[in-house]
N, C-alpha and C positions, 0 to 999 in steps of 0.2 A: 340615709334611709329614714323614712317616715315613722315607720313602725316600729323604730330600736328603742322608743320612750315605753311601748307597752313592755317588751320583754325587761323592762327593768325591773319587776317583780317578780316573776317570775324565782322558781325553785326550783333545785334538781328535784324533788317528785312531783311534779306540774310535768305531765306531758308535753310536748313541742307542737305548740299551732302550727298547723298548716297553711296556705292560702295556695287555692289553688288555680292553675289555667293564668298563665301571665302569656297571653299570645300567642307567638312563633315557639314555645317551650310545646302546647298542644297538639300543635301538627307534627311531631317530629314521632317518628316510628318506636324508638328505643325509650328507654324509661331515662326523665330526667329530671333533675331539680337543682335550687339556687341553693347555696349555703352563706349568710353572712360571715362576716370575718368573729362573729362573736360566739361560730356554731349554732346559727339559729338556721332554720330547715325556713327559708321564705316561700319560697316558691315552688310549687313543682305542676306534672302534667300527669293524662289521664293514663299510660300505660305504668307511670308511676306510682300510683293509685291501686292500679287493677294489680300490679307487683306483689304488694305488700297488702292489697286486702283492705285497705282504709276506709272506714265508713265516707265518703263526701260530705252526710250532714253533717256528721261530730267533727270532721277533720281534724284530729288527734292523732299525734303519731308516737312512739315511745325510740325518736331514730338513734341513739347510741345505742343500744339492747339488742337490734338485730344483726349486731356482732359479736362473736366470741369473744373471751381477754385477748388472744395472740392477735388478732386481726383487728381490734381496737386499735391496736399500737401500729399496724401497718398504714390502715385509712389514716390514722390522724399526721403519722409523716409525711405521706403524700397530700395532707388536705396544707400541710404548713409550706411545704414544697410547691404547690399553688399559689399559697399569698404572698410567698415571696417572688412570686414572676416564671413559674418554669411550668410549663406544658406537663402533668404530674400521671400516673397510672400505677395501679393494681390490679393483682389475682385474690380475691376472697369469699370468704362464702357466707352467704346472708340468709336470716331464718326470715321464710313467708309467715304467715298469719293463721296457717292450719299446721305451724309447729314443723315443716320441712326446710330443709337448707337445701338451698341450690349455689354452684358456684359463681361467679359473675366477675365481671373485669369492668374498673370504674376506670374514665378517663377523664381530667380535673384540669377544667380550663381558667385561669385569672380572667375577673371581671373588672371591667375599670369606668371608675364615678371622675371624671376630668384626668388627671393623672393619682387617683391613689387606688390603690387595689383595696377594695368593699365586700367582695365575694369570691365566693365561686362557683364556676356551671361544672356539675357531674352526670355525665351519661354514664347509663348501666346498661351492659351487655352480656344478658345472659349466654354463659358458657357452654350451658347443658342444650344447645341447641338439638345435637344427636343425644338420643336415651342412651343408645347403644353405645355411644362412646363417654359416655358418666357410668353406664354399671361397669363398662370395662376398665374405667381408671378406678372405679372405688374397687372390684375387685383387686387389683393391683395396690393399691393401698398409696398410691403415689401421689404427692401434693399436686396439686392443678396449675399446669403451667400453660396454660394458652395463649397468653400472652409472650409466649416463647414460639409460640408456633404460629402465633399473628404476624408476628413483626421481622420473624426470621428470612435476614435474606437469600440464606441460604437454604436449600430445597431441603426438606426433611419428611422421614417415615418414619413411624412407628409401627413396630411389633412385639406382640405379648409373647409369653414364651410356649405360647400352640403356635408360634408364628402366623399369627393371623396382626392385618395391620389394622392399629387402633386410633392413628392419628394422620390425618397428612396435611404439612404447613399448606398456605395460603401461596407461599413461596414456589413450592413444588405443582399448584394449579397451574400457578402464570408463566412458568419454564416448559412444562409437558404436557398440561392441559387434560394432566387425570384433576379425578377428587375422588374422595375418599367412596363416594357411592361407588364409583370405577369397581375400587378392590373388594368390599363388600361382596359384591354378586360370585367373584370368583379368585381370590385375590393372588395362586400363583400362577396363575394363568395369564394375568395383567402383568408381575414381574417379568415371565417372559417374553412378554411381548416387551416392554419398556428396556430392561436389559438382554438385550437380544443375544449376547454370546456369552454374558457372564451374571447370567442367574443362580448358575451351580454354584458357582464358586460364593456370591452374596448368600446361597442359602446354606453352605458348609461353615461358611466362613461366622455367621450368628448360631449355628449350632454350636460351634466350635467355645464363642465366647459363652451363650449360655450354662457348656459344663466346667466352664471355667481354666479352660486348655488356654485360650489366649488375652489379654487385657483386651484388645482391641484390634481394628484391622484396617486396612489403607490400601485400596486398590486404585491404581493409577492408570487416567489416558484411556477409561473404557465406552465406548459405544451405547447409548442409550436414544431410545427412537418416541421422539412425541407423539402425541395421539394424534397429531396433523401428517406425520409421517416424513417429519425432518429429523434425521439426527444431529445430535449435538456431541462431544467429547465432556466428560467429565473427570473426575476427581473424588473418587466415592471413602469416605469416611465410616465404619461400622464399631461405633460403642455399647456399653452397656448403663444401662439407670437401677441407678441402686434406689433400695431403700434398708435402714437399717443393715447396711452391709451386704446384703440378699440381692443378686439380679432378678428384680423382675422386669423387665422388658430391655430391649434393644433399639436406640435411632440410628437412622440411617442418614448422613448428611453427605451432601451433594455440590461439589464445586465445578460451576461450566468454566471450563478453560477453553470453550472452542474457538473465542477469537485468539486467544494466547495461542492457542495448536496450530491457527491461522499462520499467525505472524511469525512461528517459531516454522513454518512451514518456506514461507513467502523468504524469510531473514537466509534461510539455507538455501534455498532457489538463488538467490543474488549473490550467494557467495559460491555457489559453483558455477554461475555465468560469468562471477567477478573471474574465475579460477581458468574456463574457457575462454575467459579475453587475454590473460595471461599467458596463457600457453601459445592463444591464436596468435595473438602479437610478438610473442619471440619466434616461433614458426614463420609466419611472416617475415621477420626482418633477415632469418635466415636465408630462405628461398631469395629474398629479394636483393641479396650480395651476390648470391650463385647466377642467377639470373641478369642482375648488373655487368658481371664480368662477362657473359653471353652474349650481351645487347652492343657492349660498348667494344668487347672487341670485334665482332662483324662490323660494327661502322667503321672503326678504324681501318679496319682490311680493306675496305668500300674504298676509301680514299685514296689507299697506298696500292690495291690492286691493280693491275693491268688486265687480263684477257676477261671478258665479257662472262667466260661459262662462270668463272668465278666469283666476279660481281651478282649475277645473275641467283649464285648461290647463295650468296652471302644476304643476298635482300630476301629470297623466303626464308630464312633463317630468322631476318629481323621481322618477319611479316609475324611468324609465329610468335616471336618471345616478345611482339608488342599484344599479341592478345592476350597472352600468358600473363604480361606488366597490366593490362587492364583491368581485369580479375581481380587479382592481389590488389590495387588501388580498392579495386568494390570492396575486398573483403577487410582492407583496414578501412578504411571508411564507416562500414559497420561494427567493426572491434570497437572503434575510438568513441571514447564519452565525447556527447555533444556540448559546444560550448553555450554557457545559459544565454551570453553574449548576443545570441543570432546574430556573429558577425557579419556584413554583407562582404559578396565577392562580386567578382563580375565572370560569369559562364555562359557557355554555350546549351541550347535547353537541352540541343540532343545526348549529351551525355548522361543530361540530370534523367532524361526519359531514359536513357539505357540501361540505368544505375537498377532503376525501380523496377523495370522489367525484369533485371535478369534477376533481383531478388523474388521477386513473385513467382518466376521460372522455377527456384529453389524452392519456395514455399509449393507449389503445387508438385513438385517432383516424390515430397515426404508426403503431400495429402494425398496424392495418385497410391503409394502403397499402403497408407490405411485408408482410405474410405472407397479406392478404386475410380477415383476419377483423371480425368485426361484434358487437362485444358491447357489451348495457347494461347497466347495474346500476338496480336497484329499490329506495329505498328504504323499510319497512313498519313506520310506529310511529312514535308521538309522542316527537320530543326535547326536552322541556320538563326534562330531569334539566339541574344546575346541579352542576358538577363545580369540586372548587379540587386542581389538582394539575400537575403540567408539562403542559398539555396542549399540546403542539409535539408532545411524543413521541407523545400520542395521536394524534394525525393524522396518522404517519408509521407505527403499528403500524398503525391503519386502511389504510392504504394499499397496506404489506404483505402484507397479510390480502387484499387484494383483487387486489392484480396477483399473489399465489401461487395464490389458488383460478379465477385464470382460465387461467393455464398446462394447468388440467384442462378448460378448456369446450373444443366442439366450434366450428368455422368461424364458427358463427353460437349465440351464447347468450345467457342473463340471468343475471347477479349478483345475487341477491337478500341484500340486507341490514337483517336482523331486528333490530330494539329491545326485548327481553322485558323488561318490570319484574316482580320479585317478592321473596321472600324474597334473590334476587341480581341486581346487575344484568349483563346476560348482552348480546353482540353478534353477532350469529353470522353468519357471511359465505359463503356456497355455492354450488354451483353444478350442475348436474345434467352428466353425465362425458361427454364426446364419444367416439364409437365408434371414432375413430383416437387414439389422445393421444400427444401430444409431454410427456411428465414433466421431460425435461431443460428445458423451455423454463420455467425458474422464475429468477425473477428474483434476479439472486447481490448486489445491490446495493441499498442505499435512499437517499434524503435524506439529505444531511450525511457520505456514506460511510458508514453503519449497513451491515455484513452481516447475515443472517437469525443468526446466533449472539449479536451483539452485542446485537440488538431485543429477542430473550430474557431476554438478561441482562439489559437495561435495564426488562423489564416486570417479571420476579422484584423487582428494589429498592423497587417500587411496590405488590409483593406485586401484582400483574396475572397471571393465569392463564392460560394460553391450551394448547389443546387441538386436535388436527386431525385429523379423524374422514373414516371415508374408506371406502365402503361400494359394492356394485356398482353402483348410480345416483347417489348422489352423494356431490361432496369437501366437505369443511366446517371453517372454523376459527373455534372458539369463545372469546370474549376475553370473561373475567368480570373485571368491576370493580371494586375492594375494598370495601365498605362506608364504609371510613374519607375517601374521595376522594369522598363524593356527598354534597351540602350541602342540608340534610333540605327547605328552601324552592325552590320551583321555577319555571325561568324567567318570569316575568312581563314582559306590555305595560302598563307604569300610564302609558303618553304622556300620557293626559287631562290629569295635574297641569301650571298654567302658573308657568312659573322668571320672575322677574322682577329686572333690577339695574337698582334706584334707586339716583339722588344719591350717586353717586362720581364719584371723579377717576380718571377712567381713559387710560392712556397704550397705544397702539398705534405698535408698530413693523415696520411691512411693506413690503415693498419691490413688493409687485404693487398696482396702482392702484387695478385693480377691487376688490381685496379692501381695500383702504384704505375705500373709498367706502362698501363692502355694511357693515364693520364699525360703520365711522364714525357714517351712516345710522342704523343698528340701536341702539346704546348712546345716542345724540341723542335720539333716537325715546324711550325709556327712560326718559329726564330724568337721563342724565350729562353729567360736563363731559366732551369726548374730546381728545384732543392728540394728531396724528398725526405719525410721520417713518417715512423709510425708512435712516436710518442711525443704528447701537448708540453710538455716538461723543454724535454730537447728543443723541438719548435720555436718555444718560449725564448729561450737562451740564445737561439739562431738570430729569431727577430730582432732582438736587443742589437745584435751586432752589425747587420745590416737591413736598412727595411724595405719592406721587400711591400710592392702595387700592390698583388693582387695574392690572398691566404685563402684555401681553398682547405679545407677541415672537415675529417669527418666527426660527428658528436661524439661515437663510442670508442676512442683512443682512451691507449695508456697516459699517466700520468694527471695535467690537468685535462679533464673533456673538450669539446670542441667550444663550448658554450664559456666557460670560464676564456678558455684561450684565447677566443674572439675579445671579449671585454678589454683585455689586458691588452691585445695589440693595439684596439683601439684609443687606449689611453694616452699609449706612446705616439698613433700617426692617425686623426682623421682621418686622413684622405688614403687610407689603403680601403682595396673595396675587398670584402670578407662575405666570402659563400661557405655557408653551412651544408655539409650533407647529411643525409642520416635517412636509414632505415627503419628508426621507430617515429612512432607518431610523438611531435614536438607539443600537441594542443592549441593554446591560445598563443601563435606567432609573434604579437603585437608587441607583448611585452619585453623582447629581445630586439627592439629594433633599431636602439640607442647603439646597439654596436653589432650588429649582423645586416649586412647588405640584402642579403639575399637566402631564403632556404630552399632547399633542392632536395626533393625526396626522390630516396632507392629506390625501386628501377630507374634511370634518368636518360631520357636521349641525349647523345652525346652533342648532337647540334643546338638542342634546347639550352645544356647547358655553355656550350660555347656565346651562344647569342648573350643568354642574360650576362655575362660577367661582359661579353665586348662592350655591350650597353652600357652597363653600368662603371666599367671601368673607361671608357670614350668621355663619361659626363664627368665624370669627376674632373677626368682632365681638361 
């Protein structure tokens, strides 16, 4: 600095020159000035001036003096807390020029000459903005902490002990969108508005602490409404501010927990859906044993029957208990967590479209008794297309597709959904527009947690198109299918072909009786030798002794599971072909494949299951 050769004479009773107006210091609103590192006062600006009353001609300033002792020692720790590099602040109170103090909050920025720190920049911010709120802390007698209610990020109020409020952070603005003129005008009047059902209890609860019945108080989880007219969940805090051991006044502090109330909300939601898949899934594998032994002994009967009324009976028996095995496939299908995998498979689309439908059927069945509407979906077109691609995701875009275009139907409507074959294959889901609509009523959620942005993203990967057309009669969303995901041969019925397994050694391990017996039966029948248990242990021990084609297992047996069991035969004999049964969902298949030929889920036709093992037990040999 130029000018550090004059102050070299200078004297502690030599007032501190001035210089005043350095620039960008002038334009700034708040009062400010330069301090060298020597405590010389260099610079300052014109509300800095007008502050303190300084003549401009004489520019003389007397700046240690317009501190008390105590507040000496504050400004100069924070002035040294500066030169040493740290962004510095204080609360103190400085005497004007016509012998008044006012309080003021200095904030003390390092000044840097190349890299050495030479000053510092201090803005003053008068505290006494409100009169009203300076008579009422010096009536209270309570040191000045504004700087506490500046920076606090937690919401705070103050009240005196006429309960009237004397203070509201900066904090509490930007969360609720009062300020303190708010309470001013009326001030319990605004409490009840903001705490909308526990006013009483905050204004008991500071009576309580000001006669000294309680140290403090802590009300949790209550309801408070911003002046926008959102609520938020908080966390309300009620202490007392002493002085000299005397309560005079009371803060109120305020923790929003409402994203935490969120997640503590959403965290319980997924464990009682986790808790509903668990139950839905042993229910399921239930019914789907009882149902197994239904399915599979009518076929058996089919085969071994003679007179016709018989046969005749026994096939609407199976007609029924294959729609009943339909269902329950839907309904674990939606239990089971989706693999991240999007494995591909290769299907028929009319199932994937049936899948979607009848869930939507479900989903308008619960919306039909609360909102009172009635819709069905149509659907027009042969689905014989045979698609090898994730399709889990397809039946959850279909479904999509179908609970967003009904948020446009009227009380009572029809979904119609189109199958176009052509030069593309195209699915388009519509619906003609009700003459009131509700458009918010669209559905923010899907299967597996999919939001409508995620299903996007998730069609895009698949190169899947989709389009949503929207005209004054009706909404429409179009989902064109890539070429590359439709497998050029098309679903076929070739039932007629009959599977036969001759003359093997076949091992069954079942633990349900009936399905022991129907099995048993059936492979006997055939001209195998069969060996049946109901425990992987025994099993184990049999196979060692002789090995046996073809091990037919269910997973949930006594001893080892079907899954261990399987491994281990396979250790012993490649070439035996190993079908897994089971009634609970397996998940990601893939990784069982080193020693599981085949999986075969409960309900099973008995001819399905006869085909795969002939197949696969013909190649091997």
């Amino acid at each position: 600095m130029g000018k550090n050769q004059y102050y070299k004479e200078q004297t502690g009773e030599i007032k501190t020159p001035v210089f005043f107006d350095k620039g960008l210091l002038n334009h700034l609103v708040y009062p400010a000035c330069i301090i060298t590192s020597k405590s010389i006062l260099e610079y300052v600006n014109k509300p800095f001036l007008e502050l303190f009353g300084i003549d401009s001609e004489n520019r003389k300033f007397d700046w240690p003096n317009v501190f008390d002792h105590d507040h000496k020692r504050i400004v100069a720790q924070s002035f040294v807390n500066a030169l040493n590099g740290a962004f510095s602040s204080c609360s103190v109170t400085v005497k004007r020029a016509d012998g008044t103090s006012i309080p003021v909050e200095m904030f003390m920025q390092p000044v840097l000459d190349g890299n050495i720190i030479t000053s510092v920049l201090i803005f003053i911010k008068s505290s006494n903005v409100n009169a009203e709120i300076a008579i009422a802390e010096k009536d209270l007698d309570i040191e000045w902490n504004s700087v506490h209610y500046e920076f606090s990020p937690l919401p705070l109020l103050r009240f005196n002990r006429d309960l009237e409020i004397t203070r509201c952070s900066r904090s509490f603005e930007g969360t609720l969108g009062y300020k303190l003129e708010d309470f001013k005008k009326c001030c319990w009047s605004v409490i009840d508005s903001v705490f909308k059902y526990d006013s009483g209890r905050i204004k008991n609860s500071i009576e309580e602490i000001l006669k000294g019945a309680i140290p403090f108080k802590r009300i949790g989880e209550i309801k408070v409404k911003a002046k926008s007219g959102d609520e938020k969940i908080v966390n309300v805090i009620i202490y007392p501010v002493t002085k000299d051991k005397d309560i005079c006044a009371i803060d109120l502090m305020m923790e929003d927990i409402t994203r935490i109330r969120e997640l503590k909300e959403r965290l319980s939601a997924e464990k009682r859906i986790s808790l509903v898949s668990e139950i839905g899934n042993g229910f399921i594998h239930s019914i789907n044993n009882t149902i197994n032994v239904v399915l599979n002994q009518a076929q058996l009967l089919q085969i071994i029957a003679e007179k016709s009324a018989v046969i005749q009976g026994l096939k609407q028996i199976e007609k029924y208990v294959h729609e009943v095995v339909e269902q329950l496939r839907r309904m674990q299908g939606f239990f089971n967590e989706r693999s991240e995998s999007g494995d591909e498979k290769e299907e028929c689309i009319e199932p994937i479209i049936n899948d979607a439908m009848e869930f939507a059927k479900i989903h308008f069945k619960v919306d039909e008794s609360r909102k009172r509407r009635n819709l069905q979906i149509e659907f027009r077109g042969h689905g014989d297309i045979l698609l090898k691609t994730d399709t889990y995701f397809i039946r959850e875009l279909l479904i999509w597709a179908i609970l967003k275009v009904s948020a446009y139907s009227d009380k009572k409507g029809i979904i119609a959904l189109d199958l176009e074959k052509g030069s593309h294959t195209l699915i388009n889901v519509s619906v003609k527009k009700g003459e009131s609509l509700e458009t918010t009523n669209i559905v923010p959620f899907m299967l597996n947690g999919l939001t409508p942005s995620e299903i996007r993203n998730s069609a895009e990967k698949l190169n899947i198109k989709i389009f949503e057309e929207e005209s004054a009669e009706l909404y429409s969303i179009k989902i064109i299918l890539p070429q590359k995901i439709i497998v050029e041969k098309k679903c076929s019925d070739n039932g007629h072909e009959v599977y036969v397994v001759h003359d093997k050694d076949i091992m069954i391990v079942e633990d349900e009786k009936a399905l022991q017996m129907i099995l048993g039966n059936l492979f006997e029948k055939m001209g195998n030798r069969v060996y049946i248990t109901d425990n992987g242990n025994d099993a184990f021990e049999e196979f060692k002794k002789k090995n046996y084609n073809i091990v037919i297992t269910d997973y949930d047996v006594a001893g080892m599971n079907g899954i261990e069991l399987a491994a281990r035969v396979k250790e012993i004999s490649e070439d035996t072909t190993v079908a897994l049964l089971s009634g609970w969902s397996m998940g990601d298949f893939k990784k069982y494949n080193s020693f599981i030929d085949m999986f075969i889920a409960k309900p099973f036709n008995i001819e399905d299951l006869v085909k795969k093992i002939a197949s696969s037990a013909n190649k091997d040999s």
